[in-house]
N, C-alpha and C positions, 0 to 999 in steps of 0.2 A: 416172404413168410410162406410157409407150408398150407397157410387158407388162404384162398384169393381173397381179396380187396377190395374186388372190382362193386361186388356189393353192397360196400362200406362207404365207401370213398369216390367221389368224382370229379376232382381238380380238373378244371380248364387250363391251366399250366402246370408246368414241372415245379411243384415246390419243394424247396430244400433249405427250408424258413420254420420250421416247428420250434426251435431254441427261442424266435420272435413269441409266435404263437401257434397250437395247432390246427389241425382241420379237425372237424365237427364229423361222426361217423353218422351214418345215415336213421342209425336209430338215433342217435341225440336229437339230431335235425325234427325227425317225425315226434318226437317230445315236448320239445320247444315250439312247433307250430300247434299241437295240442291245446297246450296251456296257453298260450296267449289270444287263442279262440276261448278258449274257457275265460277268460281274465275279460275277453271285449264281451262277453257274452251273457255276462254276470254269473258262468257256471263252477266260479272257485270254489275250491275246498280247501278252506284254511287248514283246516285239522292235518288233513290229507297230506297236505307239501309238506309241514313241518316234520311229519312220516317219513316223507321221503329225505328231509336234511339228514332223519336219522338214518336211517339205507345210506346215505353221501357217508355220514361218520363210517357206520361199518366196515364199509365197502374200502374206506382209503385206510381204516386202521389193518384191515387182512394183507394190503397191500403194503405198509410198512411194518409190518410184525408187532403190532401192541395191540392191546385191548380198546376195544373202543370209549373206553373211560378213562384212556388217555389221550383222546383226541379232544381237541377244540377247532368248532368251526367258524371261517371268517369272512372276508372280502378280498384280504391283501397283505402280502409277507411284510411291508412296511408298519402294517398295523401288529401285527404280531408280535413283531421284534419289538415296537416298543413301548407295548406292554413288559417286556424284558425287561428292556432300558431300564422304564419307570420303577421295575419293581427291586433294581439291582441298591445295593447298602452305599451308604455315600461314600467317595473315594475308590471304589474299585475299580482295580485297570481290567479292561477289555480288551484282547490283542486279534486281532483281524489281520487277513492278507492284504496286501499292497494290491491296489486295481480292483479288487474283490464289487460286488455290484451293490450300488448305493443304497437299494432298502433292506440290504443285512446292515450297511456300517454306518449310515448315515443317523437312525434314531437315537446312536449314542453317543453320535459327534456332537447331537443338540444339546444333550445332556451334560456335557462342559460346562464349565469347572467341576461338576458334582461327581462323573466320571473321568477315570486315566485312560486315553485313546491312543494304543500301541498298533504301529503296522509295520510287519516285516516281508518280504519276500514269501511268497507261496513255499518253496523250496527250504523255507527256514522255518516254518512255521511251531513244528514240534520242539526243534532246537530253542526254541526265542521265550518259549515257558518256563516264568520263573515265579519263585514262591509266595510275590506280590499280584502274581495274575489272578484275579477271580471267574474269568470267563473266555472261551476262544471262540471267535466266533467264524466259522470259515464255510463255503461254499461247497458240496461236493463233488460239485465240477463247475467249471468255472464259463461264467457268459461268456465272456468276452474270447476266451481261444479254445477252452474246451479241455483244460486240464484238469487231473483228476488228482484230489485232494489224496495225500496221506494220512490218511483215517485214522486206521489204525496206531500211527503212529505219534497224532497230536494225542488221541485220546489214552494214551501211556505216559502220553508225558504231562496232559494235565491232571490225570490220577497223583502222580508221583507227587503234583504242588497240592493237590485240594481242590483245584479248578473245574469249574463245570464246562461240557463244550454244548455248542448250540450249531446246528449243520441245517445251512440252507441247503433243500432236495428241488428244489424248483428246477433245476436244469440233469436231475438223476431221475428223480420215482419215475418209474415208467421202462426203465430200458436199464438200470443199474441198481441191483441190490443193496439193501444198507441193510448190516448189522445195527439191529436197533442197539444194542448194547454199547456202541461204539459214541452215543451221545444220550446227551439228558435234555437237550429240545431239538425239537426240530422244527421247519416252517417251509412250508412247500404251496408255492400261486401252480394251480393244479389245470392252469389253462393252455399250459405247453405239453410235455410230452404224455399227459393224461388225459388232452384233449376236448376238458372240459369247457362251459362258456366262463372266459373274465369273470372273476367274482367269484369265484370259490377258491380259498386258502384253507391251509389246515395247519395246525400246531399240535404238537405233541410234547407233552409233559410227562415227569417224573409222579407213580406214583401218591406221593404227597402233594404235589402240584410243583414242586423245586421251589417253593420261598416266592410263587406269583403271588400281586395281587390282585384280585378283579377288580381294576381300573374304569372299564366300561361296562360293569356288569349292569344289564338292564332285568327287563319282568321276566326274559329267558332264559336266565340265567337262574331262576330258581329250583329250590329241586320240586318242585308243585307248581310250575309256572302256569298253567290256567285258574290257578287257586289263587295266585298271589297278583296279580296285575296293576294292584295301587297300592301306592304308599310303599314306604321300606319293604324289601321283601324278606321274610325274618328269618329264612332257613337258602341261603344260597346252593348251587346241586353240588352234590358229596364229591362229583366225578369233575373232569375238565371241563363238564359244559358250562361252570361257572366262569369258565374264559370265553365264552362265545359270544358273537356280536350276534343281533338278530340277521339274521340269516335271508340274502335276495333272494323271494324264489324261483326268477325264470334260471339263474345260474347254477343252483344248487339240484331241481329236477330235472336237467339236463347233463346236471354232472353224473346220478344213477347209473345211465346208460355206459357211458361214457368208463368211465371206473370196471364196468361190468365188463366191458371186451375188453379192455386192459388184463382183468384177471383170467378171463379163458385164452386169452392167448397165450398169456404167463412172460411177466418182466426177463424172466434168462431168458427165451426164446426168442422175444422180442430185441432185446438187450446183443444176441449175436448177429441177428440179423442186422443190427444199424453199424455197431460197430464192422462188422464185412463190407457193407457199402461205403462205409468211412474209410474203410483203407484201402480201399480199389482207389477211391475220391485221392489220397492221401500219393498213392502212387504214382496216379495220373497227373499229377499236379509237380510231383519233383522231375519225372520225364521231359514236363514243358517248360524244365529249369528254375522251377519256384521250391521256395521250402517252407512247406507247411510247419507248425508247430505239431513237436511230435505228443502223442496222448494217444491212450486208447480208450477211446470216445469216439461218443454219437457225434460229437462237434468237430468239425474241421477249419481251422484257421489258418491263414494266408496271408501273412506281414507281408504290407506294401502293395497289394494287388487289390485291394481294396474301390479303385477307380475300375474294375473291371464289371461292376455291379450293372451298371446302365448297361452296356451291354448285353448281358445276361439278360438282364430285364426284357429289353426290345427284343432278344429271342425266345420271348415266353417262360426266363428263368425263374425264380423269385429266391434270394438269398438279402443276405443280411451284410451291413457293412459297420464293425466295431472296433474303436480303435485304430483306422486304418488295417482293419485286418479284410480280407473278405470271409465271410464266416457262412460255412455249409452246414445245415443238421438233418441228418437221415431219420428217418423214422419208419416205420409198419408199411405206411402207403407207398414207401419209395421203392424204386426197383432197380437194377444194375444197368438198363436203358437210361434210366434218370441221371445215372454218373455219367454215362457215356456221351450225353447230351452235353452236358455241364462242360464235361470236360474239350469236347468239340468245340463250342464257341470259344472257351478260355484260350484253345489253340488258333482258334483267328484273331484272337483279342491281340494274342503275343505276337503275328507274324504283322501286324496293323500297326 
C-alpha cells in the first residue's frame, strides 16, 4: 500500500490467513481496550455504543453503496440468511453453488421439504436459472479457492425468471467492489477482510425490505426503541433496522475504526494491492510446479499442497488449509517480502 502499515499493524508472523480472519488495526485495538476498562469499570455508556452501532451501519453501508436504511446489523451471516430462509414462500427452490460455504446454504437445507434445494457448478450457475427458481444464492468469491462469482451474469439471468439473488460479500467487501445493483440481499461476517472483531455482520435489503420478516425482531428493532422496551412494540423501524439483532458491543465499537481505514484507504486501492501480491503468490507457486486455481483474487488456492501448512506454520507462516487446498489471502498488511517468504519455504517443502 502507498501508506505504511507499520503503524497499524504488528503481526509477530507472516500472515497470509485474513480469508480465516483479520488482524485488528491498531486503532481497533486502542478501542476495544478502552471499552472494556469502561465496562470493568462501571464507566459505560449505553446510549453512547448504541451511537456508535449506528456509525458501524453507516460506515459499512458508504462501503457497499446503499443507504444506511438498507442496512441491518448482526452477529453472523448464518443468522442472516436465515432469516431469508424463514421468510421465503413455501416451495421455492433456492439454487446455490456446489461447495459454496455452509452459512449461505446451509439455513435452507434445514428448511426442507418447505424449500427446493438446487446446486450446480459455480461455472453454471447463471445457466442453471430457470422460471421455478425464486432465489440464487452464491458467494462473491468463494472460501474455499478464491473464485470469483459471475455477478453480473447470474443477476441477468435471474432478472429474466423473476428471481431474487442474495451474494454472500464475506470473502469480497473490503478489497472487491460490488455493484449494489447486481443483487437484492446481501450478508457480509465483516471480521475478515474489514477487519473487524467476530460479531459484526451486516445485511442488506431491498428497499421495501424484499418480503423479510422480522423473525427476531426484539425492543431494538422499534422505530422509538427507548420508548417501547416492554410489551409488543407497536410501530417496528420503517428502515432495516427492524431486521437487527441487538447488537454485541465490544464487536460493533471496534468495528467503527476498523470500517474507517478501510474507507481512507479505498476498497480499489486496496483491492489492487492484494490482488498483485496474489499473483506474484500465483506465479511463484506454478514455477515450483504446483497449479494454483486460477482467479483473480485476494485468495490463492493450491489443490493438493494442502500438507504443506505445518511447514509454513514451524517457519512462522500462518495460512489456511480448505478442502485439501492450501489457501493464501493477501491483504493491506502483506508485503511482496511476505510472498517471497511463503514462497521460499513451499520450495524446501517440495525439494523434502
Amino acid at each position: 500500500m502507498s501508506q505504511p502499515m507499520s503503524a497499524e499493524f504488528s503481526p509477530t508472523l507472516t500472515y497470509l490467513n485474513t480469508a480465516a480472519h483479520g488482524l485488528f488495526p491498531a486503532r481497533t485495538t486502542a478501542v476495544l481496550h478502552a471499552a472494556v476498562r469502561e465496562m470493568a469499570e462501571a464507566e459505560m455508556d449505553q446510549v453512547g455504543y448504541y451511537e456508535r452501532v449506528e456509525a458501524a451501519r453507516t460506515a459499512f453501508a458508504q462501503l457497499a453503496g446503499v443507504p444506511p436504511t438498507r442496512v441491518a446489523t448482526g452477529s453472523a451471516v448464518a443468522v442472516h440468511v436465515g432469516l431469508i430462509a424463514q421468510s421465503l414462500p413455501e416451495g421455492t427452490e433456492v439454487l446455490v453453488a456446489d461447495g459454496d460455504f455452509s452459512s449461505l446454504v446451509n439455513p435452507f437445507a434445514v428448511r426442507r421439504p418447505g424449500l427446493v434445494l438446487r446446486s450446480v457448478p459455480l461455472p453454471e450457475l447463471a445457466d442453471a436459472v430457470r422460471p421455478s427458481t425464486g432465489l440464487v444464492a452464491v458467494s462473491a468469491v468463494q472460501s474455499a479457492d478464491g473464485r470469483v462469482a459471475d455477478l453480473a451474469a447470474v443477476r441477468a439471468a435471474a432478472g429474466a425468471h423473476g428471481a431474487r439473488v442474495l451474494v454472500d460479500t464475506t470473502q469480497s467487501t473490503g478489497w472487491l467492489t460490488l455493484d449494489p445493483a447486481l443483487a437484492d440481499f446481501t450478508v457480509c461476517g465483516a471480521y475478515k477482510w474489514l477487519l473487524c472483531p467476530r460479531g459484526t455482520s451486516f445485511l442488506t435489503v431491498p428497499e421495501d425490505g424484499g418480503g423479510l420478516r422480522p423473525l427476531h425482531a426484539g425492543w431494538i428493532a422499534g422505530e422509538n426503541p427507548w420508548e417501547t422496551c416492554y410489551g409488543p412494540v407497536e410501530e417496528l423501524a420503517r428502515s432495516a433496522r427492524r431486521f437487527d439483532e441487538s447488537p454485541p458491543f465490544l464487536p460493533y465499537l471496534g468495528a467503527v475504526p476498523s470500517l474507517d481505514l478501510i474507507a481512507e484507504l479505498g476498497p480499489e486501492a486496496i483491492g489492487k494491492h492484494n490482488r498483485g501480491l496474489a499473483a506474484r503468490f500465483r506465479a511463484g507457486v506454478r514455477e515450483l510446479g504446483h497449479r494454483p486455481v486460477e482467479a483473480d483474487s485476494a485468495i490463492v488456492a493450491v489443490p493438493g499442497l494442502g500438507d504443506a501448512a505445518e511447514a509454513l506454520a514451524k517457519a512462522g507462516i500462518r495460512l489456511s488449509t480448505r478442502v485439501g487446498n492450501l489457501r493464501a489471502a493477501f491483504h493491506l498488511f502483506n508485503t511482496e517480502d511476505d510472498v517471497d517468504r511463503a514462497l521460499e519455504v513451499l520450495g524446501e517443502h517440495s525439494r523434502t
